[in-house]
N, C-alpha and C positions, 0 to 999 in steps of 0.2 A: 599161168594166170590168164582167165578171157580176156579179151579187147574191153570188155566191159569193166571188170576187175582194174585192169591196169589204165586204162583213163580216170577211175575213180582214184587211185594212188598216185598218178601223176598229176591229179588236182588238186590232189592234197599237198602232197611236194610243194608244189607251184605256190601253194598259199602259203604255205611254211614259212618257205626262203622270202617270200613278200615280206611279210610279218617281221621273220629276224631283221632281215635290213631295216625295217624303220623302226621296230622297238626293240629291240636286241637280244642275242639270244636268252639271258635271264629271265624276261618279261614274256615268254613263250612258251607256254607248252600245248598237250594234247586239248585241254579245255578251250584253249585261247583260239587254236586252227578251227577247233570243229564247233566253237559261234561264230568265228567269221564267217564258217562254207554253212552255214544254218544247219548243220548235222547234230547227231548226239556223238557226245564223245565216244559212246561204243561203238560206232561206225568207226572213227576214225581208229579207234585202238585194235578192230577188226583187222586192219594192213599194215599196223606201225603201233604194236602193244604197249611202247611206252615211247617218253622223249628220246630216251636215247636210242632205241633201233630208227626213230625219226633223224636224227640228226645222222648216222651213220649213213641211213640213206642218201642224205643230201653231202655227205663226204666225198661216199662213193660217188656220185652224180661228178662233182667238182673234180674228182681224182681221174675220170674216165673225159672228162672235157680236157682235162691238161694233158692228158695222154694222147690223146687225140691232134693236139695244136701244137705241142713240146715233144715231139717224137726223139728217141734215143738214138737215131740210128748217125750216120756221120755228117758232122758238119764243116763246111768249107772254110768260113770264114767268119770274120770276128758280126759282122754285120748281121747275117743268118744266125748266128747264135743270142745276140741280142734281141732280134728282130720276134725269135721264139719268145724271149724271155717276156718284152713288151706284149701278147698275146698272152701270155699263161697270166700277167699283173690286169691283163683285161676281164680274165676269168674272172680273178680275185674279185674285183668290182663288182661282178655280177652276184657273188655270192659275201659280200664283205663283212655280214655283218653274223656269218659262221667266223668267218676267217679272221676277223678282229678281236675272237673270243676264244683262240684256239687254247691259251691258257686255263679255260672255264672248262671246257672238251676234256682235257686231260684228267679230270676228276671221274669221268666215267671209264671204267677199267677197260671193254670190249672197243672206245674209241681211242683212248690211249695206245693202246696196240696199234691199232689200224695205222694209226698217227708216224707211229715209230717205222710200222712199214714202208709208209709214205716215205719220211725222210732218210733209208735206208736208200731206197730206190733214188730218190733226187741228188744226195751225196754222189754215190755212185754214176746218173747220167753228168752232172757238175766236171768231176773226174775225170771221165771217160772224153766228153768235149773237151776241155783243156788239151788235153795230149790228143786230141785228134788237130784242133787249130797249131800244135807246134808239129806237126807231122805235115800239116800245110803252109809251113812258113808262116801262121799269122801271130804267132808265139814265140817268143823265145825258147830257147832249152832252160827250163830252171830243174831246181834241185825238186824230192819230191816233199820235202818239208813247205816249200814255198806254193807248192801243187794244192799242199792241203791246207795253209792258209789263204790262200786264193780260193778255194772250193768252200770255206768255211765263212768266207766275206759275202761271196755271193747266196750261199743259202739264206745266212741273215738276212739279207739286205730283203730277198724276195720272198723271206717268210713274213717278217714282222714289218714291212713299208707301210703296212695299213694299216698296223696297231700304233706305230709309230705319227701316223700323221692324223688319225683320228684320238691324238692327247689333244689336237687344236678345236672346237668343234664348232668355230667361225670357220674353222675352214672344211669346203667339200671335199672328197674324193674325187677328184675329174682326170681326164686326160693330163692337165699344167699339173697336178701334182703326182701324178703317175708316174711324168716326163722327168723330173725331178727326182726320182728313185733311181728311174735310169739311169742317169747320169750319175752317178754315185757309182752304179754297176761298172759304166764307164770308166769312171775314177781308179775303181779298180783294177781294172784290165789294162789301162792305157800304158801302165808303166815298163809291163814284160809284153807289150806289141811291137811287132820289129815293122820297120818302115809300111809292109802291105797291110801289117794289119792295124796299126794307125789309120792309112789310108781306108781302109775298109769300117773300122770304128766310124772315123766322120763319117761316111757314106749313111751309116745309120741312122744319123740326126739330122742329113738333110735337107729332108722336108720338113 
């Protein structure tokens, strides 16, 4: 795609995810973006044929950002693992109002997949940290039944925090309610943390 092409579809993006965040992704589609960018719809359907290879793109966008900030590779400690975590719940924010609809997402076949992929992959980094923080003393040894509900507490928590807090709609999305997810995440870890990785927990809330 030229520089030309591909500024034109990251403009379009760009107005996309605007749009979803303030009227939701229901209230959006190809008609809705391309009279906000004063385009005709066939412009915009020229790079993004229908809603849903639009929203895939901005999937993709969001899955390629967390991959980027949420790296799989090893973590030290309980603090570094949270500290991702609060970064990937920063993404979300930026994209929340895909992300608060991902139940509506799943009716479209090509993103339902993509979807599954996602959480294949996330399961598995969940996983893999766990036993890398008890391979650095910041974990107990537990059994692996306890592994996978620990890895199953945390996927919740950092899937649905934003569908979950946007049932309030007096209240915003910010940082104090971010914080507040966290610490849940917390909740859950603090119990199998052996003395450093308590110590290392607190560290993360800090400041």
């Amino acid at each position: 795609m030229s520089n030309t092409k591909q500024d034109t579809a990251t403009r379009i993006l760009d107005r996309a995810l605007a749009l979803i965040n303030t009227r939701g992704l229901m209230d959006v589609g190809i008609r809705e973006v391309a009279k906000d960018l004063g385009m005709r719809p066939g412009n915009v359907t020229y790079y993004f044929p229908t809603k849903e290879h639009l929203v895939l793109a901005l999937m993709e966008r969001l899955r390629s950002l967390n991959a980027s900030t949420v790296p799989t590779g090893e973590v030290r400690s309980v603090k570094e693992f949270l500290d991702r975590y609060r970064q990937m719940f920063r993404n979300q924010t930026a994209f929340v109002g895909l992300v608060v609809n991902m139940v509506n997402v799943m009716r479209y076949p090509s993103l339902a997949r993509t979807y599954r992929t996602i959480e294949i992959e996330r399961m598995g980094a969940i996983t893999q940290a766990i036993s890398e923080l008890v391979a650095q003393g910041q974990l107990k040894h537990i059994s692996d039944v306890r592994i996978a509900r620990l890895t199953s507490t945390i996927s919740l928590v950092s899937r649905f925090w934003t569908s979950e807090a946007s049932l309030h709609p007096e209240q915003k999305i910010n940082d104090a309610v971010m914080e507040h997810y966290m610490r849940l995440l917390a909740t859950a870890l603090k119990p199998v943390c052996t003395k450093a990785g308590r110590k290392s927990l607190k560290e993360a809330f800090a400041s």
